[in-house]
N, C-alpha and C positions, 0 to 999 in steps of 0.2 A: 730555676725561677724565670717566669718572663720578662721580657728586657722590657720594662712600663718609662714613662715619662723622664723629666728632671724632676717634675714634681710631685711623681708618685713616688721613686726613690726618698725624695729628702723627709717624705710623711714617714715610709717603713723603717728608716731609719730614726726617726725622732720617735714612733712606738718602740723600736725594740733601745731603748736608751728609757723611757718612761716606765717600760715593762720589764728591764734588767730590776729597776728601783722598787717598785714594788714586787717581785719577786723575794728581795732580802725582806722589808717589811711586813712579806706573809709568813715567812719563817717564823720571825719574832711574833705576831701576831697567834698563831698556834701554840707560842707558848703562853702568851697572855691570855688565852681561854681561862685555865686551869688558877688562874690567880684572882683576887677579892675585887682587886683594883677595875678588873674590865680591858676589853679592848678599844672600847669608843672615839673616845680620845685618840689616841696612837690611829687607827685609823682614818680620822679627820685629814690628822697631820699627812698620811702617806697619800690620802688624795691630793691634797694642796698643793704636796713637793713634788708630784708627779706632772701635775699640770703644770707649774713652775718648768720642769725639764722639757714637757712639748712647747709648751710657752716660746722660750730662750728658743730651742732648735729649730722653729716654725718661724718665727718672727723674724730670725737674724738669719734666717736663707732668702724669705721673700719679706719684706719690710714695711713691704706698700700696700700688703693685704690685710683686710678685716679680719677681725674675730669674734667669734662664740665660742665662750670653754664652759663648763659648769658652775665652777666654780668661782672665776673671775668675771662671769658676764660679757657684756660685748662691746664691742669699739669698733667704727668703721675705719677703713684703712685710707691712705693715699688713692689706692685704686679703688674705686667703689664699686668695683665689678664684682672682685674676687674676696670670699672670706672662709679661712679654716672654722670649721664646728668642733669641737672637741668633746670629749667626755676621758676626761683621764683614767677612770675607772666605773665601769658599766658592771652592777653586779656588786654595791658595795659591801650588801649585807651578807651574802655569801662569803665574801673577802674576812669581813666581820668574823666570822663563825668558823673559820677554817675551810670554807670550803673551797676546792680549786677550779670556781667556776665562775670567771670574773674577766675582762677582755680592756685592752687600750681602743678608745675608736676615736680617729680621724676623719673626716670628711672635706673636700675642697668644693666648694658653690662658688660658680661661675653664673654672674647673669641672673641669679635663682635657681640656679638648676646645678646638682650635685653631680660632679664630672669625673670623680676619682673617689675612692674611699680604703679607707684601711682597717680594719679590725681583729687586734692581737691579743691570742690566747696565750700570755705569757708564762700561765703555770700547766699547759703543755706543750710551748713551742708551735704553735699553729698559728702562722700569719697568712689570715683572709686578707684579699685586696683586692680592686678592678680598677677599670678606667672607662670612661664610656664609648662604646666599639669595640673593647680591646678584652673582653672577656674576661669571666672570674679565676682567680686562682688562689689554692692554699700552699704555700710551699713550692713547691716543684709541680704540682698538681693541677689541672684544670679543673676546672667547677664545673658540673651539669647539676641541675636541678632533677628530684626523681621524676622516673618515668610510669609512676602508679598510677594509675587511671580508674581506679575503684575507691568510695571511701572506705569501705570495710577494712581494706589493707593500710590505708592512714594512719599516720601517726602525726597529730596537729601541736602545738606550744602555741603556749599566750602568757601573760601574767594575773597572776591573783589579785587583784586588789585588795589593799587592805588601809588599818585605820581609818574606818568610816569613808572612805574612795567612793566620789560618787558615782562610779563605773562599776560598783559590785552589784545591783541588781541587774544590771544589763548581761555582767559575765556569766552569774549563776545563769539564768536564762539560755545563754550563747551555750554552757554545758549542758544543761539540759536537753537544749535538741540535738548536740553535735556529738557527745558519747554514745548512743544508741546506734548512731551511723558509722563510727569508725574502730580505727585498731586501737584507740587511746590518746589521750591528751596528756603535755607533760608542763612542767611549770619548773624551771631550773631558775628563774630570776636573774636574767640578762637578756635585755631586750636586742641589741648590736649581735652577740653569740647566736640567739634565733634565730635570727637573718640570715645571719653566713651558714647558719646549718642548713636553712631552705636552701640555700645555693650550694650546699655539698650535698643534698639529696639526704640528710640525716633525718630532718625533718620534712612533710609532703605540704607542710604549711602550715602559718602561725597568724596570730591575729591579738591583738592590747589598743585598748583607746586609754585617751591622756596623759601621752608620753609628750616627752621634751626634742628640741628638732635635735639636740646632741646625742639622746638614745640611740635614733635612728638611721642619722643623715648619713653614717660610709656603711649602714649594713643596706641600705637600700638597695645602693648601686650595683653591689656584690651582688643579690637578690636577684636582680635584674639581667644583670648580665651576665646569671649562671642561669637564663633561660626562665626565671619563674616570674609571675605576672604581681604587680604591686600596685595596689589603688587604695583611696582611703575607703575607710568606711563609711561615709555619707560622700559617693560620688558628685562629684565639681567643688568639693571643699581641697582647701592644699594641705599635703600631705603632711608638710613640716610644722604647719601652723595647728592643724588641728590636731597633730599626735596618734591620732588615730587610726589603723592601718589594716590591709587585709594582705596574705604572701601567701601566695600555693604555688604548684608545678599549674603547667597549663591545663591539661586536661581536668586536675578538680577545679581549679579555681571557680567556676561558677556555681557547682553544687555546692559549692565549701561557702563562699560571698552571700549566696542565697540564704542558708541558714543564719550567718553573722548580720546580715544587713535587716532581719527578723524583726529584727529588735525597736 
């Protein structure tokens, strides 16, 4: 693993201590598929108490920094420079359903601007992380972003909108011209896990408007500095604020930007 910060340490450590806790709560959760009762509930709870765990580990290593969790909202810190973003669990409905496709994300904003991030695939051991300058990594693994340089050969990720979202005639649209040009489009429902696959080259690039800054804010970085290009979707809007976002390798990103920004 790369030897990162004090304070990108004490985030991987406070994901793999949130993501040990929800790992036991996905067990029991697969078993409460198959039951009358539901899992709803029971997974309310295993977001709350996860966030609780980053909460205590984040707060009581640096004290004087801000926060944004999901769940608990935000508080400015001592330092008003500095504020963790959280998302205890990205992917909840998959969590929901049994499925193992759900991530811890961390992000540290310095100044505005996101300078470390962390994003853990606890149900299979895969922790994304960067720092900014300091390049992405999974594991023991360095990040590059792919090197496809054709859409045809693409494989793009976004989210579905759904419940009446009023992002779904823009999406329908966004597929309509962007399937015809590529390898396919996939929708796994985890906006942070997109991210970090465009930064392991899984994905050639992914694109969701009206997400929240704790979806996005540590897969950015990862994004970024595994080489692939990140910009919102209505250029000179901020990325955090508007949710909105486009992530390709460098060579599509402007044919890929060009169709999304269609709309």
């Amino acid at each position: 693993m790369a030897i990162g910060s004090a304070n990108l340490n004490i985030m991987i450590k406070a994901a793999r201590l949130a993501g040990r806790s929800l790992v036991k709560d996905f067990r029991e959760v697969e078993n409460l598929q198959v039951s009358m009762k539901g899992a709803g509930d029971f997974v309310s709870r295993a977001d709350t108490r996860a966030e609780e765990i980053l909460k205590e580990a984040l707060m009581e290593a640096r004290p004087n920094y801000g926060w944004l969790g999901e769940e608990t909202g935000g508080a400015e810190g001592k330092d008003p420079t500095r504020r963790w973003i959280v998302d205890p669990l990205d992917g909840t409905t998959n969590f929901l359903h049994g499925m193992p496709h759900w991530a811890v994300s961390i992000a540290l904003e310095h100044k505005g601007e996101v300078v470390a991030g962390v994003v853990f695939d606890a149900a299979k051991d895969e922790m994304f992380f960067a720092e900014k300058g300091q390049g992405a990594w999974m594991n023991q693994q360095r990040l590059r972003a792919s090197g496809r340089r054709h859409m045809v050969e693409a494989v793009f990720a976004t989210g579905l909108p759904f419940a009446a979202n009023k992002h779904l005639p823009a999406t329908l649209g966004d597929l309509a011209q962007l399937l015809p040009t590529c390898a396919g489009v996939r929708r796994w429902g985890a906006a942070a896990l997109d991210l970090a696959y465009v930064a392991a080259g899984r994905y050639d690039g992914y694109w969701e408007r009206g997400l929240n800054a704790w979806d996005i804010a540590g897969g950015v970085i990862i994004a970024r500095e595994a080489g692939a290009l990140v910009e919102p979707v209505v250029p000179g809007e901020s990325l955090l604020a508007s949710g909105s976002l486009i992530a390709a390798n460098e060579p599509l990103f402007d044919p890929f930007a060009k169709i999304i920004r269609a709309r």
